[in-house]
C-alpha positions in Angstrom: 28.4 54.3 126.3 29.0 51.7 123.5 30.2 53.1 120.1 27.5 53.0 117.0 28.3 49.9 115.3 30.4 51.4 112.0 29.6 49.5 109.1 32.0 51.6 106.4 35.1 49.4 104.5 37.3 52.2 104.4 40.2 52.6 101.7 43.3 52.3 100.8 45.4 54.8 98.4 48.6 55.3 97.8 50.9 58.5 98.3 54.5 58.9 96.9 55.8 55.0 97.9 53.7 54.4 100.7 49.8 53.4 101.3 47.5 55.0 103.7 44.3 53.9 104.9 41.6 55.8 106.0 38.0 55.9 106.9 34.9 58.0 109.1 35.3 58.2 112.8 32.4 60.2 115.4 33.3 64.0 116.7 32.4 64.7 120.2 29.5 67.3 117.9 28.2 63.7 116.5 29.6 64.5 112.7 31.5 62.2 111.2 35.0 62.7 109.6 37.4 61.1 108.0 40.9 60.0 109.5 43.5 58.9 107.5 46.5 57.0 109.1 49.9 55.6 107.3 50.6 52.1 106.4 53.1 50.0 104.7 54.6 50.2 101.2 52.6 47.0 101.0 48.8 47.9 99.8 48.0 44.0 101.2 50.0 44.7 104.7 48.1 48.3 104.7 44.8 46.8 103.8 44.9 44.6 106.7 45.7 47.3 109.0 42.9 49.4 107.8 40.5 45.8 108.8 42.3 45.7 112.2 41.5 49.6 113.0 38.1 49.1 111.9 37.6 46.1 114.0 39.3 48.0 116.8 37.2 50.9 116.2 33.9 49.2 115.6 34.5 47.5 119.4 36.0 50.3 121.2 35.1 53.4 119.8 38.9 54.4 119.7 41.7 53.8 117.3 45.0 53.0 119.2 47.6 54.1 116.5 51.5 55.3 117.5 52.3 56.6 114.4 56.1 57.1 113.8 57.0 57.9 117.2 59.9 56.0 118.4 60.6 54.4 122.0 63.1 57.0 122.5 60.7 60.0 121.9 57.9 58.3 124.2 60.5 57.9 126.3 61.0 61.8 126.5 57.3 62.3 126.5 57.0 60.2 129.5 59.8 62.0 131.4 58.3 65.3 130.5 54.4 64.5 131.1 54.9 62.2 134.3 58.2 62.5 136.0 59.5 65.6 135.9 56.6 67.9 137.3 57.0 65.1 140.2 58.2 65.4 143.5 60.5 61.8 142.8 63.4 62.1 145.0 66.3 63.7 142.7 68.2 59.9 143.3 65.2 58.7 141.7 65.0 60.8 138.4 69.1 60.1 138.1 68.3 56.6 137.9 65.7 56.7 135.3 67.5 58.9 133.3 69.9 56.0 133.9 67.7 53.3 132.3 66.9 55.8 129.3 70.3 55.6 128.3 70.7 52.6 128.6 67.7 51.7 126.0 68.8 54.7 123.7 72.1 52.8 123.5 70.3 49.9 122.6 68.3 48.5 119.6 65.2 49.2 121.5 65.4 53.0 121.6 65.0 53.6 118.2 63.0 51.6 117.0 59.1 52.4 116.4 56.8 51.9 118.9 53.9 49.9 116.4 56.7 47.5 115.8 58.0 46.7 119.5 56.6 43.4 120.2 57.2 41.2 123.1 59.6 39.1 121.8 61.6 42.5 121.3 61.4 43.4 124.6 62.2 40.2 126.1 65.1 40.2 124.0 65.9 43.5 125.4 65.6 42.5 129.2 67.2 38.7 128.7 70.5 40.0 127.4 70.6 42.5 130.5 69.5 39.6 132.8 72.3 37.5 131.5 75.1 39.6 129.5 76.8 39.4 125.9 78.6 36.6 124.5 80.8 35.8 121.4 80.6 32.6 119.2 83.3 31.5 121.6 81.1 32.2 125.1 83.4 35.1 125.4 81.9 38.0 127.3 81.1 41.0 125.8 79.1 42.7 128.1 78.6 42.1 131.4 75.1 41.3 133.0 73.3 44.0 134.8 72.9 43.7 138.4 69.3 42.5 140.3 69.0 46.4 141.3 69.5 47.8 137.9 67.3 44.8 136.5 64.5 46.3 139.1 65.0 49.8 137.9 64.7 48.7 134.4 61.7 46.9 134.7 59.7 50.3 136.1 60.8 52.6 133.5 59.9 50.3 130.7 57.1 49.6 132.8 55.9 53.1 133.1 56.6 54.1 129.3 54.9 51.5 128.0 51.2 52.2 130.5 51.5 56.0 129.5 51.9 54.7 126.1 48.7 53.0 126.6 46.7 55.6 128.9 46.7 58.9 128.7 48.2 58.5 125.2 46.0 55.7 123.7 49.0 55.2 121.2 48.4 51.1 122.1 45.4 49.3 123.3 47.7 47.1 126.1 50.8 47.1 126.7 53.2 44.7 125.9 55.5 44.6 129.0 52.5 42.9 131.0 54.0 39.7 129.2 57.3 40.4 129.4 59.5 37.5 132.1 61.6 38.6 134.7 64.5 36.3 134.8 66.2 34.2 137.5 69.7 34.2 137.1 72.2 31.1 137.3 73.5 31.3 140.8 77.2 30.9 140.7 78.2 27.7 142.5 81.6 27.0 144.3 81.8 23.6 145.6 84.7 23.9 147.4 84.8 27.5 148.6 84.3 28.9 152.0 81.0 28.3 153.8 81.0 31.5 155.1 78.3 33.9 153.4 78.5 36.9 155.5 82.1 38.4 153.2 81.4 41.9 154.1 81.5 41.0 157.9 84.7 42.1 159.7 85.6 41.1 162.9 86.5 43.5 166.1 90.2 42.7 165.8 90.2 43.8 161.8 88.3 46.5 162.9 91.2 47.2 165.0 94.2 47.3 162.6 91.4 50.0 160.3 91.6 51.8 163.0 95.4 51.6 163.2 95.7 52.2 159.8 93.7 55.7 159.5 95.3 56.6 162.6 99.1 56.8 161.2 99.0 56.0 157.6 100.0 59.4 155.3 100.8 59.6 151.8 103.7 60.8 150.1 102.7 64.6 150.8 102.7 64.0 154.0 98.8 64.0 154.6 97.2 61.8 156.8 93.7 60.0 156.7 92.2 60.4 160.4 89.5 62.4 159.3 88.3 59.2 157.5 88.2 57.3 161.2 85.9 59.1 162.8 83.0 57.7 160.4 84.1 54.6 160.0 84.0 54.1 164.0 80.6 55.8 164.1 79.5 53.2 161.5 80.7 50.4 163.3 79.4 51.2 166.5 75.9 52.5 165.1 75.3 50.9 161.5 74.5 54.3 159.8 74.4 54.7 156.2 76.9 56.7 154.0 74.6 59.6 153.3 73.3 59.5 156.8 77.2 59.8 158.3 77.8 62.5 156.2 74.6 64.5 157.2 75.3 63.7 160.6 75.3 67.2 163.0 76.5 67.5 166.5 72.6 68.5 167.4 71.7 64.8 166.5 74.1 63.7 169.3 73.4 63.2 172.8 76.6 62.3 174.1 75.1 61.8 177.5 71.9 60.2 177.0 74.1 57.7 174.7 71.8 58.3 171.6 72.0 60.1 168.1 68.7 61.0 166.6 69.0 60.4 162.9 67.5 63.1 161.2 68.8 63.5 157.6 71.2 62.1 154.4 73.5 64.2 152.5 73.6 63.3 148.8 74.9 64.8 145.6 72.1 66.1 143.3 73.5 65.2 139.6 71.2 67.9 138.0 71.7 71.1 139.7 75.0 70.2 140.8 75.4 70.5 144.6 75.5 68.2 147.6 71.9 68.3 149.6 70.2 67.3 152.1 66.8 65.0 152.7 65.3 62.6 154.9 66.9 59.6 155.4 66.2 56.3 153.3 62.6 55.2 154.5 61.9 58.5 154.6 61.6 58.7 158.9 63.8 59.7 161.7 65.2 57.2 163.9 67.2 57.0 167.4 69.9 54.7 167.5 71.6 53.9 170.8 74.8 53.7 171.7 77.2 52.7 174.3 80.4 54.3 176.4 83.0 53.5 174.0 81.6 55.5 171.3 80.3 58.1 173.8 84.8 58.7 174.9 85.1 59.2 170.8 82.8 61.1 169.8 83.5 63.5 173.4 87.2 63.6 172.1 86.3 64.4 168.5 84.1 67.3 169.9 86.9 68.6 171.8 89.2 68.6 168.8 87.4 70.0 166.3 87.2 73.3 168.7 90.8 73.6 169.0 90.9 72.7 164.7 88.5 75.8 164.4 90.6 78.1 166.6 93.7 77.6 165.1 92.5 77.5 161.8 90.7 80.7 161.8 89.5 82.7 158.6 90.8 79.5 157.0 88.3 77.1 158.2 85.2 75.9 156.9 81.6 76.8 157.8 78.8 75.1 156.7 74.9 76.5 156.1 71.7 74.6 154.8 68.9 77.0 152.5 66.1 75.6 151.4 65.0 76.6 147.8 62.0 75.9 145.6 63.8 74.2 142.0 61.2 73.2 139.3 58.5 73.4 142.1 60.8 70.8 144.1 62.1 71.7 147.7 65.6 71.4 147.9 68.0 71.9 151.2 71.4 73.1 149.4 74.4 73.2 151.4 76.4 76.3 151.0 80.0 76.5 152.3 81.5 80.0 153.2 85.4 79.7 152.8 88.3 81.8 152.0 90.1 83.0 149.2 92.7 80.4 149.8 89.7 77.5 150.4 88.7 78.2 146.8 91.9 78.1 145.1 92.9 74.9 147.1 89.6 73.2 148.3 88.4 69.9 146.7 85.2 70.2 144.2 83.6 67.6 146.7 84.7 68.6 150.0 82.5 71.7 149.7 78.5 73.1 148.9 78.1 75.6 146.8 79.8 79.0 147.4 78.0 81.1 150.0 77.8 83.7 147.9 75.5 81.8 145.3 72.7 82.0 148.6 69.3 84.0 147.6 70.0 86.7 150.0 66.2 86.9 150.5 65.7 83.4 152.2 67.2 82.0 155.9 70.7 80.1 155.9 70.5 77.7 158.5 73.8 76.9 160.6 75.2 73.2 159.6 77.8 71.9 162.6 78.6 68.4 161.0 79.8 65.7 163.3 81.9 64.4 160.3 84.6 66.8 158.9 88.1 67.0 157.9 90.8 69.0 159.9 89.9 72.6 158.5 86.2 71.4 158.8 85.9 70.6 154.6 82.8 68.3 154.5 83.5 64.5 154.6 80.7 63.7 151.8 79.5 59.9 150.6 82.3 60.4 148.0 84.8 60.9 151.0 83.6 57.4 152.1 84.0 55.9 148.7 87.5 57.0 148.9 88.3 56.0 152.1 86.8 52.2 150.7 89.4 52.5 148.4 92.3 53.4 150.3 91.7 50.9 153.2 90.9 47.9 150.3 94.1 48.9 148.4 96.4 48.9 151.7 94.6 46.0 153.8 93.7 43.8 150.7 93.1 40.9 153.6 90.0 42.7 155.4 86.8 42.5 153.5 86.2 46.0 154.0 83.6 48.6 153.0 81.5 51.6 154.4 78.5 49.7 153.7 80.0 46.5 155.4 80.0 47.8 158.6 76.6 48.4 159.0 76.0 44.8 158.3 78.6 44.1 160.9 76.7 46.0 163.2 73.4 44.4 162.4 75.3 40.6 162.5 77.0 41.2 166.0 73.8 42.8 167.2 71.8 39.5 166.2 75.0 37.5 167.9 74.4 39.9 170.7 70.7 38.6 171.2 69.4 42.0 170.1 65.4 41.7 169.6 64.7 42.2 166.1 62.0 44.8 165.9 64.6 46.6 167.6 67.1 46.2 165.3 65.0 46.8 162.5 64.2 50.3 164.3 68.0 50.7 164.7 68.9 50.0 161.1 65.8 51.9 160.0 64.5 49.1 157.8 60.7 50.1 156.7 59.8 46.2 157.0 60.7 43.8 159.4 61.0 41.4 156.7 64.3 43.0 155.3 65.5 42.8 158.8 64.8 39.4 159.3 66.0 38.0 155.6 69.8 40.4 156.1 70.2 39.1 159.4 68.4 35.9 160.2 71.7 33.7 159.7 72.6 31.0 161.9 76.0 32.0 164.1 78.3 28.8 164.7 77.0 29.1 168.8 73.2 29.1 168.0 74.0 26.0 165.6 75.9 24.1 167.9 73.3 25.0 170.8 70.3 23.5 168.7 72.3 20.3 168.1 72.6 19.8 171.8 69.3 20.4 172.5 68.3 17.7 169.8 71.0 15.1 171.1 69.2 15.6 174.0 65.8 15.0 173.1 67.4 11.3 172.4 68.4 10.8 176.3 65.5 8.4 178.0 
């Protein structure tokens, strides 16, 4: 129903050094009562906010005022109202707190939310989008990624819509206007054609291999635990989190499949490596073939012998689920030994055993992917092992995340089907399988060229 028309002028007074303008708004009873709201040490800038609410009022029956709240304290309110009580993936929630700092590092977070126009935020975005420079076209700061623009562009987003419902601090919001930029691609004219950099080939593959197999460093310790996930991922195209969540009841050595069930991540807030479904949020099988089938039989075998001779000293694993913040969480607990927690690495483990409520079930973990005395091999195992293999093969364009696109690009050399392959890879859209992998090899290129040359033959 359509507010009474309000034909009051209001006033203007002025308290200490600043004005406030004021006039009668409707109760829900029907009475009227006068608000009061604070302007400007200017009585002209405060008298023509008092003829803006009352315009606003007379239309909509509301007055949208912020007040003095800042953009970092609706930022808080946001996070408290909407997100928290949420059942957002803990990932999620670490990248928005992400964004936050980011704009409470900047400008932006402090300032108040009745003076954040669009030009302000488009200021905000454009020197993300594109970085910092000096007078000179020094750079200060880089440029934010196209992932971190995205992620910035749903918390600001989400702030500013709260902002304007429930909280009816503004009438719209002003990020509706705000551009997303394109940035400059960079252009080299006389580099190599080749766009597929991550993409190793079998015989690079090879000398990683090698190299895990016999490299130690100067203690003496050697890296093989680090191969058996790297040949899993190049033989299956898993993901990090999904290799390290890996169990030997996924496998099917015989029926040449793994079933992949889970993604072990670290949770940033309560401190603890977890469990959760894997990236699109469904299980998948991914086939495999007899060469992987001989590894994985052989890495079965030695991890038995590793947990005999190992004993009390080795590692077990277990997976209870527990209710956080009305959140379901599947904690991994590690039971180890005296010596294990003097000597063990902070990420090699789950929490101790003995932090377990002794009222709930503790689920046996038997992870395919493990180090010698069965410590976890984690996502920040694999970011190590990136490291090590970058820093002593500099020549091979190597990364964890690489091989899976290897996988995908010699499955599309293969002939591979892409629905299938984008079951395999556990895309949720066929798109994203078709725009990562659609690329021309050098064979289907020439192959189309001879077809065409011989369209020309009468």
């Amino acid at each position: 129903m359509k507010q009474k028309q309000s034909y009051q002028k209001g006033s203007v007074r002025k308290r200490g050094k600043k004005y406030y303008y004021r006039f009668r708004m409707e109760e829900p009873d029907g009475t009227m009562k006068m608000h009061e709201f604070p302007g400007t040490e200017s009585k002209r800038e405060t008298q023509q906010m008092l003829d803006e609410a009352l315009a606003e009022y007379n239309e909509s029956g509301k007055v949208f005022d912020p007040g003095d709240i800042t953009v970092n304290e609706l930022m808080d309110e946001w996070y408290a109202v909407e997100v928290e009580p949420s059942s957002r993936a803990s990932t999620t929630r670490d990248s928005y707190r992400n964004v936050m700092d980011h704009i409470r590092s900047a400008s932006l977070g402090s300032k108040r939310l009745k003076d954040v126009t669009i030009e302000v935020l488009q200021a905000y975005v454009d020197e993300k989008y594109y970085g910092e420079y000096d007078a000179q076209g020094n750079e200060i700061k880089h440029a934010y990624s196209e992932s971190t623009m995205k992620e910035e562009f749903v918390v600001l987003n989400s702030i500013f819509k709260f902002a304007v419902y429930p909280k009816e601090y503004l009438k719209s919001s002003p990020m509706s206007y705000v551009k997303k930029r394109k940035k400059p691609e960079k252009i080299d004219l006389f580099g190599n054609t080749d766009s597929q950099k991550e993409i190793i080939s079998h015989e690079q593959f090879q000398r990683i291999e090698t190299f895990l197999q016999e490299h130690k460093n100067s203690y003496g310790i050697g890296y093989l635990y680090m191969l058996l996930p790297v040949q899993i991922s190049y033989y299956t195209g898993l993901r990090a989190g999904e290799l390290a969540g890996l169990c030997w009841e996924d496998v099917d050595i015989a029926g040449r499949r793994i079933i992949v069930r889970r993604s072990m991540y670290y949770d940033t807030v309560n401190k603890c490596w977890e469990l959760k479904v894997p990236k699109n949020g469904k299980q998948r099988i991914v086939d495999f073939g007899d060469t992987l089938a001989k590894i994985l039989t052989a890495a079965k075998a030695k991890q038995a012998a590793d947990e005999t001779r190992y004993g009390e000293l080795y590692h077990s694993h277990f997976c209870q689920v527990q209710n956080i913040c009305g959140r379901q969480h599947h904690i991994v607990f590690t039971k180890m030994s005296m010596v294990n927690e003097i000597i063990g690495s902070r990420v090699g483990h789950g929490k101790p055993l003995t932090e377990a409520d002794k009222t709930q079930t503790l689920m046996p973990l038997n992870f395919v992917n493990r180090k010698e005395d069965g410590e976890l091999v984690t996502t920040q195992t694999l970011k190590n092992c990136n490291k090590l293999i970058q820093q002593h093969l500099p020549d091979i364009p190597f990364h964890m995340h690489g091989l899976r696109h290897t996988y995908g690009s010699n499955m599309v050399a293969s002939g591979a089907n892409f629905k299938d392959l984008q079951m395999l890879m556990g895309h949720s859209d066929i798109g994203i399988t078709l725009n990562t992998y659609a690329h021309v090899t050098e064979k289907s290129r020439k192959t189309a060229v001879d077809l065409l040359e011989k369209s020309f033959v009468k």
